[in-house]
KELOZA-55942 format. One record per atom (N, C-alpha, C): residue in three letters; atom name; z, x, y. Coordinates in nm, 4 decimals, decimal comma. Layout:
REM KELOZA-55942
+------+------+----------+----------+----------+
: code : site :        z :        x :        y :
+------+------+----------+----------+----------+
:  Ala :   CA :        Z :        X :        Y :
...
+------+------+----------+----------+----------+
This chain:
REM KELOZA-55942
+------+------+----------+----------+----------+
: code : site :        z :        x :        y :
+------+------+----------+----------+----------+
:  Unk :    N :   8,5862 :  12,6705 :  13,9544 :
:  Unk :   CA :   8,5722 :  12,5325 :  13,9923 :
:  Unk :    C :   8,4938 :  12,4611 :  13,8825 :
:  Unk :    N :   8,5555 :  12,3486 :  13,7956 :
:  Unk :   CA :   8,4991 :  12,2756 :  13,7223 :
:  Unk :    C :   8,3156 :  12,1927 :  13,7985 :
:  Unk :    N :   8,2459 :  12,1979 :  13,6655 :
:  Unk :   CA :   8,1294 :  12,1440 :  13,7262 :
:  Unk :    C :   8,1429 :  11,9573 :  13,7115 :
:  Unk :    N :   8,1342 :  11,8825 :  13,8173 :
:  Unk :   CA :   8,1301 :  11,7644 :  13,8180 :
:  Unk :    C :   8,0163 :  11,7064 :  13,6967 :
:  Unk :    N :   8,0175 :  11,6179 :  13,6725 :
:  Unk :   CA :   7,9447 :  11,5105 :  13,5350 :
:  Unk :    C :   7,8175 :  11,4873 :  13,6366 :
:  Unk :    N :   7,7851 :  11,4807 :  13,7605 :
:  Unk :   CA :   7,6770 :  11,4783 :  13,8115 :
:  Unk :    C :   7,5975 :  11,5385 :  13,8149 :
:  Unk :    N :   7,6677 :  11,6927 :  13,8292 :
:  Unk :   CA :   7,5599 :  11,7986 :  13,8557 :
:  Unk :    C :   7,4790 :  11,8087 :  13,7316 :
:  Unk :    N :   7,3618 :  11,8939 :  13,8351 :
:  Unk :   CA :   7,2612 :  11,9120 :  13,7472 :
:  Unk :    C :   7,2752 :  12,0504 :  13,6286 :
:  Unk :    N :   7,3632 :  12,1367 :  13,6739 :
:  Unk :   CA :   7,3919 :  12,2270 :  13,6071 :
:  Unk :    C :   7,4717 :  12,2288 :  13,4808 :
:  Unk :    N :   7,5321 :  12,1260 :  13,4631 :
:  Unk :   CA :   7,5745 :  12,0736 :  13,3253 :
:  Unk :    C :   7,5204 :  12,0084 :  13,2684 :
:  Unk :    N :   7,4021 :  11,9455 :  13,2830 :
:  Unk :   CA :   7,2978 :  11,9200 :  13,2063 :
:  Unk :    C :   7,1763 :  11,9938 :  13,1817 :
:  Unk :    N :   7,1873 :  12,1249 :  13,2253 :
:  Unk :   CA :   7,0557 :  12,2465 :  13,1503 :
:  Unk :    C :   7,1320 :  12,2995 :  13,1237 :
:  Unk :    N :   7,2983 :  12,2926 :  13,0905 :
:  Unk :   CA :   7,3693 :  12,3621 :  13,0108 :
:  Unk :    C :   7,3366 :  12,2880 :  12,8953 :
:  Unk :    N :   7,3228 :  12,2381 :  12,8765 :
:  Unk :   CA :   7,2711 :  12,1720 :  12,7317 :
:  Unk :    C :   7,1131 :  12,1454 :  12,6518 :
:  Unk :    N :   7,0565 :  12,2645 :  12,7098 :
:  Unk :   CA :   6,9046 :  12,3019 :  12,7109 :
:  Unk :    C :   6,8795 :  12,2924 :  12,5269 :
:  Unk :    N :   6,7849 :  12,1858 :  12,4790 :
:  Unk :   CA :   6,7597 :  12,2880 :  12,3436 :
:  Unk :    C :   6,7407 :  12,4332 :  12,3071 :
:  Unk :    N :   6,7850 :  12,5019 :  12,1841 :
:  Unk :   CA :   6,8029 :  12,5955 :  12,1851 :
:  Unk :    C :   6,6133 :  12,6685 :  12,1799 :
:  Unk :    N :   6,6091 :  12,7650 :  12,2767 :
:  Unk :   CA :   6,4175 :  12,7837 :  12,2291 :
:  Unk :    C :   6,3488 :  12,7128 :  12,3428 :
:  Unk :    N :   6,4245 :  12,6534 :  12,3996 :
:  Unk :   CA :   6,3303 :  12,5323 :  12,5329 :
:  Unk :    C :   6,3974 :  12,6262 :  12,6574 :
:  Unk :    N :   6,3220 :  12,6598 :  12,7514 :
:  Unk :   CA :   6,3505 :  12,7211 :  12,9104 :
:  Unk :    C :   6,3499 :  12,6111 :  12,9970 :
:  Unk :    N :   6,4360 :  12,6216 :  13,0470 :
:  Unk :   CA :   6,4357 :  12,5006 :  13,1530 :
:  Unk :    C :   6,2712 :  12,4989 :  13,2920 :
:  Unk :    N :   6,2195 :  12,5314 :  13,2093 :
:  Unk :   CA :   6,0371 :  12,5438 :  13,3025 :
:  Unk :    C :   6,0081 :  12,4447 :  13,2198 :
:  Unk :    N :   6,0035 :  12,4461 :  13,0420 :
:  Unk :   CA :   5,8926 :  12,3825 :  12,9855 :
:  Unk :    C :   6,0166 :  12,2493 :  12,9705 :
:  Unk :    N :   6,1436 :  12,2633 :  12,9806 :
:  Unk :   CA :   6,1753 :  12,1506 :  12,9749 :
:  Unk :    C :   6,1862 :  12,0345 :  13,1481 :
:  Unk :    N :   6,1399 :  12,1284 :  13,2419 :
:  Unk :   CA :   6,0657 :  12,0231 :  13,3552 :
:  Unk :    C :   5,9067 :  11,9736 :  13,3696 :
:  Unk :    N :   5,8340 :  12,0427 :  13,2652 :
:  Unk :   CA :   5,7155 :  12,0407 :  13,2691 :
:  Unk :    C :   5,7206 :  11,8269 :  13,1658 :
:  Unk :    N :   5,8431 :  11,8465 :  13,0859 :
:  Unk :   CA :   5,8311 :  11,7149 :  13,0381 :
:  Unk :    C :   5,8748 :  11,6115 :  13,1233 :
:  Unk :    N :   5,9220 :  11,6287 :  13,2843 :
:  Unk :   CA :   5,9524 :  11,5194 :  13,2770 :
:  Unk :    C :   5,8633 :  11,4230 :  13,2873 :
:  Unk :    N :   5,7343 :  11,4417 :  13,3680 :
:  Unk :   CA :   5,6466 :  11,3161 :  13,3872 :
:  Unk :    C :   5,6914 :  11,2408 :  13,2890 :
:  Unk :    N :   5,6433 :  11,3266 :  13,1838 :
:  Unk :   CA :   5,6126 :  11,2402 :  13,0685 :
:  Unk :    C :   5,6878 :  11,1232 :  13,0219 :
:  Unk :    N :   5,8123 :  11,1619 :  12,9927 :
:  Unk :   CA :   5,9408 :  11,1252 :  13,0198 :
:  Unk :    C :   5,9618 :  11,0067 :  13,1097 :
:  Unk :    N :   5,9411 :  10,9968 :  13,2159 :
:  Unk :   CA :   5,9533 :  10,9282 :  13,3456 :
:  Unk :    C :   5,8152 :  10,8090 :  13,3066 :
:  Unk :    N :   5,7253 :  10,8443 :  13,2319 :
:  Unk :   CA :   5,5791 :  10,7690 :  13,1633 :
:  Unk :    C :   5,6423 :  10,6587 :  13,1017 :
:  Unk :    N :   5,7498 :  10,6594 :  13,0347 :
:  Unk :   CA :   5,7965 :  10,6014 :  12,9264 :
:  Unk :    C :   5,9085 :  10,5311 :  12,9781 :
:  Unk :    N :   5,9619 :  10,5173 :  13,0723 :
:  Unk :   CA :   6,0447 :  10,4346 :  13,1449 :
:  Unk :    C :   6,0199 :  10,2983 :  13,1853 :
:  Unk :    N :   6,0161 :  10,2042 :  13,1128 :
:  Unk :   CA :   6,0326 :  10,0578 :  13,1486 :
:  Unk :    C :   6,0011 :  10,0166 :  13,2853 :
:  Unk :    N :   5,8962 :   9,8991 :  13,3483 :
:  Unk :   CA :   5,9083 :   9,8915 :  13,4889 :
:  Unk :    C :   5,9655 :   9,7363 :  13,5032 :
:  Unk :    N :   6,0730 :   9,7479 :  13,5460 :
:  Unk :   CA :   6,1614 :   9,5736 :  13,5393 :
:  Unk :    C :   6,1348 :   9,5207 :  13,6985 :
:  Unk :    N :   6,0272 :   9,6232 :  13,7689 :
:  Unk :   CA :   5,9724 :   9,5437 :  13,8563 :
:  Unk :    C :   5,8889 :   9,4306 :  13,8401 :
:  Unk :    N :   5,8550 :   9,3208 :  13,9389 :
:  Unk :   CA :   5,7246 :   9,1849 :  13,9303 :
:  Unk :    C :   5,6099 :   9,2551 :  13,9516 :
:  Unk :    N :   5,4957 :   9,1696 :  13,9242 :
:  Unk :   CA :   5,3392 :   9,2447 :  13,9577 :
:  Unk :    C :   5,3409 :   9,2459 :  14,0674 :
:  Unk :    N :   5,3875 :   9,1557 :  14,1676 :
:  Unk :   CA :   5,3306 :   9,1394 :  14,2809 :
:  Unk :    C :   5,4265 :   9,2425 :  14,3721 :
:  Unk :    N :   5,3358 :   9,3035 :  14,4841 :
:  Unk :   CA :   5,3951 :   9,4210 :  14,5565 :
:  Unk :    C :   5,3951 :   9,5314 :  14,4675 :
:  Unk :    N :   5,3555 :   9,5813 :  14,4004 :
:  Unk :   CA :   5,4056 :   9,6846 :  14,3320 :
:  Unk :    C :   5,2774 :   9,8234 :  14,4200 :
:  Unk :    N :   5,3010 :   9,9030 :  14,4601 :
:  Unk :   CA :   5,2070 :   9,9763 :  14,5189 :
:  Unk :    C :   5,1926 :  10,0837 :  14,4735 :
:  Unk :    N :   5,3353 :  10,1764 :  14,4009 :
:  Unk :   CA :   5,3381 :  10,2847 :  14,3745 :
:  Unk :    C :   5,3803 :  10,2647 :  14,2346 :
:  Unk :    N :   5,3050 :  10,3640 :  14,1297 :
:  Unk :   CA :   5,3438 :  10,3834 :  13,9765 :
:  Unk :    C :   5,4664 :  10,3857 :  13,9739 :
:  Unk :    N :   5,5346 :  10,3608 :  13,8856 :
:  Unk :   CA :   5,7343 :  10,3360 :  13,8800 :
:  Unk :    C :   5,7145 :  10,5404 :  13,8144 :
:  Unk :    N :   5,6853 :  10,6025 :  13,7398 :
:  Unk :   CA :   5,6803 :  10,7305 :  13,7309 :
:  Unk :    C :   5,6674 :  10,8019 :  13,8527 :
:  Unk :    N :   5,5912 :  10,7953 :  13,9710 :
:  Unk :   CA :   5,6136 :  10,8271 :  14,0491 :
:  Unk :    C :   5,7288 :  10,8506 :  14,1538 :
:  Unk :    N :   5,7717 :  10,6845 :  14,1742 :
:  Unk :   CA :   5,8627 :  10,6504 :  14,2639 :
:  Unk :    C :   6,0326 :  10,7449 :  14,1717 :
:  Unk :    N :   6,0040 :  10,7613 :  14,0340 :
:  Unk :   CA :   6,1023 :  10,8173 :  13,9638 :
:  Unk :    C :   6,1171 :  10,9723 :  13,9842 :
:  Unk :    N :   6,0035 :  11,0162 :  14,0104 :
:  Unk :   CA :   5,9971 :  11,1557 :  14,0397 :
:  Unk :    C :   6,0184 :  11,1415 :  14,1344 :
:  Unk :    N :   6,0058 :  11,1118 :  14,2688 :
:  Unk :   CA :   6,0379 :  11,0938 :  14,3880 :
:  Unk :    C :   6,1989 :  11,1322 :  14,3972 :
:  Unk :    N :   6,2211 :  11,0209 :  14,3371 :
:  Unk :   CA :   6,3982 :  10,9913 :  14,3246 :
:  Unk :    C :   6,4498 :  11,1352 :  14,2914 :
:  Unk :    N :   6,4244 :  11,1867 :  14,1860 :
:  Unk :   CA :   6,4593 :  11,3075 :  14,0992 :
:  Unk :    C :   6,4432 :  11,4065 :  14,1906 :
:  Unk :    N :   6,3429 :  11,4699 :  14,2612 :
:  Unk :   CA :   6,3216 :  11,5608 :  14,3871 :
:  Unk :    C :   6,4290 :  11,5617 :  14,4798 :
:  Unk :    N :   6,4350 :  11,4429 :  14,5419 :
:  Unk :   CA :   6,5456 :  11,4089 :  14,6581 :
:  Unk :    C :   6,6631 :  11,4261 :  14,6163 :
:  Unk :    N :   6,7317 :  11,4121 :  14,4986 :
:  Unk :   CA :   6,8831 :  11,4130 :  14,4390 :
:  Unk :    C :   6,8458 :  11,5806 :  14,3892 :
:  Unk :    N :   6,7617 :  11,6785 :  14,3372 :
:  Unk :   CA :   6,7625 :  11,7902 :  14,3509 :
:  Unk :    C :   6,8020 :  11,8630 :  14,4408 :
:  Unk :    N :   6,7112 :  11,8089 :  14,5636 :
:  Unk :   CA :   6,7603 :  11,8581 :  14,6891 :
:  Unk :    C :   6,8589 :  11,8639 :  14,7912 :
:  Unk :    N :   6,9302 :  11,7665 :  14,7031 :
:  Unk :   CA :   7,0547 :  11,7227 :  14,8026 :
:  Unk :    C :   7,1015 :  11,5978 :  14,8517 :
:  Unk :    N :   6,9892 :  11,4911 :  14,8202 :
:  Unk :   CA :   7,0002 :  11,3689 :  14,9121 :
:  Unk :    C :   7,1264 :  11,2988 :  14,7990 :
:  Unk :    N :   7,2317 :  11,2422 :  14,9065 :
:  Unk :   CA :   7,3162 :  11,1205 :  14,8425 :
:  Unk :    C :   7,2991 :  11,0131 :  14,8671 :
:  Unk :    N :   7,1915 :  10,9490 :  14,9761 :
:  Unk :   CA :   7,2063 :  10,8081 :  14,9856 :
:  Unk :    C :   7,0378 :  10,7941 :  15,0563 :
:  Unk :    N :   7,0509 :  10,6826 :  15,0756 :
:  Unk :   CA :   6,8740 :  10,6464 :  15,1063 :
:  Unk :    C :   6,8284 :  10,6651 :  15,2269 :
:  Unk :    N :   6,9564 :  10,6976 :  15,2953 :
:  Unk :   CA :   6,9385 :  10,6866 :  15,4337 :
:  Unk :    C :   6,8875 :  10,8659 :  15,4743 :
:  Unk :    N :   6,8461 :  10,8577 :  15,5558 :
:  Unk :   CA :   6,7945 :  11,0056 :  15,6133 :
:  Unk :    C :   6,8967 :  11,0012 :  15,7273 :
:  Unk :    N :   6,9232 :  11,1595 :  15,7215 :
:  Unk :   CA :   6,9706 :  11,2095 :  15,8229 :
:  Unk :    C :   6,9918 :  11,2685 :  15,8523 :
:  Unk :    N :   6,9733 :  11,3551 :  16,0108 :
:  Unk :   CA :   6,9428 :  11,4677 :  16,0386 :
:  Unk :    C :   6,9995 :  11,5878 :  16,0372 :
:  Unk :    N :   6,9612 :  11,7132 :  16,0144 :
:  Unk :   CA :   7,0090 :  11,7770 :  15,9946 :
:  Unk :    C :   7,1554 :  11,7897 :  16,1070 :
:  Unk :    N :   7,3084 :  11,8742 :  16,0881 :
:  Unk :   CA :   7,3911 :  11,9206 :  16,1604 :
:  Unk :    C :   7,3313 :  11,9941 :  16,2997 :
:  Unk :    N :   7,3747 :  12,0034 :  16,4190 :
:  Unk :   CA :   7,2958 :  12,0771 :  16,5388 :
:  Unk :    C :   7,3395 :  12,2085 :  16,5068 :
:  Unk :    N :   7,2676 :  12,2633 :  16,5344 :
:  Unk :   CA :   7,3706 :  12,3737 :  16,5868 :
:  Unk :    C :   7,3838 :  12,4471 :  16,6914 :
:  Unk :    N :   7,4889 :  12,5941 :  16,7091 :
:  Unk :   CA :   7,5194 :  12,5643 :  16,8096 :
:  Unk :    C :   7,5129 :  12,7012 :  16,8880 :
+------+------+----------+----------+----------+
C-alpha cells in the first residue's frame, strides 16, 4: 500500500543522513520558535509555539478535525 503525502512516515523517510528521528524531534520546539505569529495582540493567551505543538501531538495521534469525538462503543 502506497504511503499517502500526509503521512508522517514519508517524511522521516527523508531523515538527514546521521540525524535519528529522536534528535530530529528534539528540534522541533525550536523550529515551531521561529514560526511567524499572524495573530493580533489582543486575546492572545497561549505562545503560538505552543498552540503549534499542540496541533502536531493531536495529528500524531490521530485527530482529523477539531471536533472531539468519542471513542466507537463497544460491544
Amino acid at each position: 500500500m502506497p504511503v499517502s503525502p500526509s503521512s508522517l512516515i514519508a517524511s522521516l523517510s527523508a531523515v538527514p543522513a546521521g540525524l535519528s528521528t529522536q534528535e530530529l524531534a528534539w528540534g522541533l520546539p525550536a523550529a515551531l520558535q521561529r514560526v511567524p505569529d499572524p495573530r493580533a495582540r489582543r486575546g492572545i493567551r497561549h505562545r503560538l509555539s505552543v498552540v503549534l505543538a499542540a496541533t502536531v501531538c493531536a495529528v500524531v495521534a490521530g485527530s482529523r478535525s477539531y471536533i472531539a469525538t468519542p471513542p466507537p462503543a463497544r460491544s
